[in-house]
N, C-alpha and C positions, 0 to 999 in steps of 0.2 A: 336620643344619643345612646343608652343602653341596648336599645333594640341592635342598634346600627351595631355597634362592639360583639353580639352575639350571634350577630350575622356574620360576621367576619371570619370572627373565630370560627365558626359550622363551617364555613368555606373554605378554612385553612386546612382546618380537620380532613374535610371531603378530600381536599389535594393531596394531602399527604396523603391518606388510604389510598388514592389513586395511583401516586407515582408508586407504591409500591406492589401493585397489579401490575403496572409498565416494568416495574425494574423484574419482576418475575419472568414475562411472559420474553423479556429480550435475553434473559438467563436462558430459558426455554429454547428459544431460536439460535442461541451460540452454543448451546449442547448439541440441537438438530443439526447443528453444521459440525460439529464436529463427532459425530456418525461417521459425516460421510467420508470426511478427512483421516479418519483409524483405519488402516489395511490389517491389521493383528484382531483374528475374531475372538479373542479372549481378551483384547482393549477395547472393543467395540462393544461388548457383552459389556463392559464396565458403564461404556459411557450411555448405553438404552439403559441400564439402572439408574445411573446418576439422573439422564434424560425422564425416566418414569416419576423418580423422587421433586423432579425440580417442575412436572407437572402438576403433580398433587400441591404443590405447593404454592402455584398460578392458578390452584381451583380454590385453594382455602383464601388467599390474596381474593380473589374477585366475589368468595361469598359476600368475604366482613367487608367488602364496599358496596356489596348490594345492600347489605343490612342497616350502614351507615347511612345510605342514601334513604333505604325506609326511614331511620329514625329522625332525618332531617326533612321527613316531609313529600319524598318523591317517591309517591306509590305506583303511580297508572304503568300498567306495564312495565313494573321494574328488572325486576327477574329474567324477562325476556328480552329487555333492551341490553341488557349488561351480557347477557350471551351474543348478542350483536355485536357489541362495542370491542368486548375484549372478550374474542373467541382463543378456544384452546383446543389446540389438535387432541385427538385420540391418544389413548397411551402407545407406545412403539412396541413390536412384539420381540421378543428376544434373539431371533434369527432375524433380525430387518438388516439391508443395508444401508437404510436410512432414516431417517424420523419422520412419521407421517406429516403435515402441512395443512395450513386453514386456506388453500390460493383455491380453493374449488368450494368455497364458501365465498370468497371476496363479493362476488354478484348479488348473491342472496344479502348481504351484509350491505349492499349498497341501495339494492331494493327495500330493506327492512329502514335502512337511515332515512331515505326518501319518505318515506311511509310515514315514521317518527316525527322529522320537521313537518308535513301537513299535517301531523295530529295536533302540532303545539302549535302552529297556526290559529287553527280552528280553537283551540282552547281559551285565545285570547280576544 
């Protein structure tokens, strides 16, 4: 019964660190959009700051859930699945007129998923 209750709670834990990776990374992608929507290059210089600060901020989110997931036990290729799972563009450079994109990653990230479930296959 204790077991079960500590399970639980790990798993609550885990989720919450997670949505807060998601709630980052779609902060991340409503700044990238709104790049593109700024025509004033001195509001658009605003929002690739904002856009740069709200990425660092979807890198530190997805560390402490890699970390969280080491401490609850999920080592094999952690590090490397969590840059799959929840990738994060490059920083945006200060003359862009738009925010760089993970869509030219999708493939690789779909390769790497595929890759993933026959490893946890095999593991069981």
């Amino acid at each position: 019964m204790l077991e079960r209750e500590i399970l639980q709670e790990t798993g609550s834990a885990l989720r919450k660190t997670e949505d807060k990776v998601n709630w980052a990374l779609l902060q991340l992608e409503v700044q990238g959009r709104e790049i593109i929507r700024t025509e004033c290059t001195a509001k658009r210089r605003e929002a690739i700051v904002r856009y740069n600060r709200l990425r660092e901020e979807a890198l530190v989110a997805r560390r402490d859930l890699t970390i969280h997931r080491e401490a609850a036990g999920i080592r094999i290729k952690n590090w490397e699945r969590m840059e799959v799972l929840y990738p994060v563009p490059p920083p945006c450079p200060l003359d862009a007129n738009r925010a760089p994109t993970i869509e030219s990653l999708s493939r690789t990230c779909e390769q790497a998923l595929k890759s993933y479930v026959r490893d946890y296959k095999l593991l069981k």
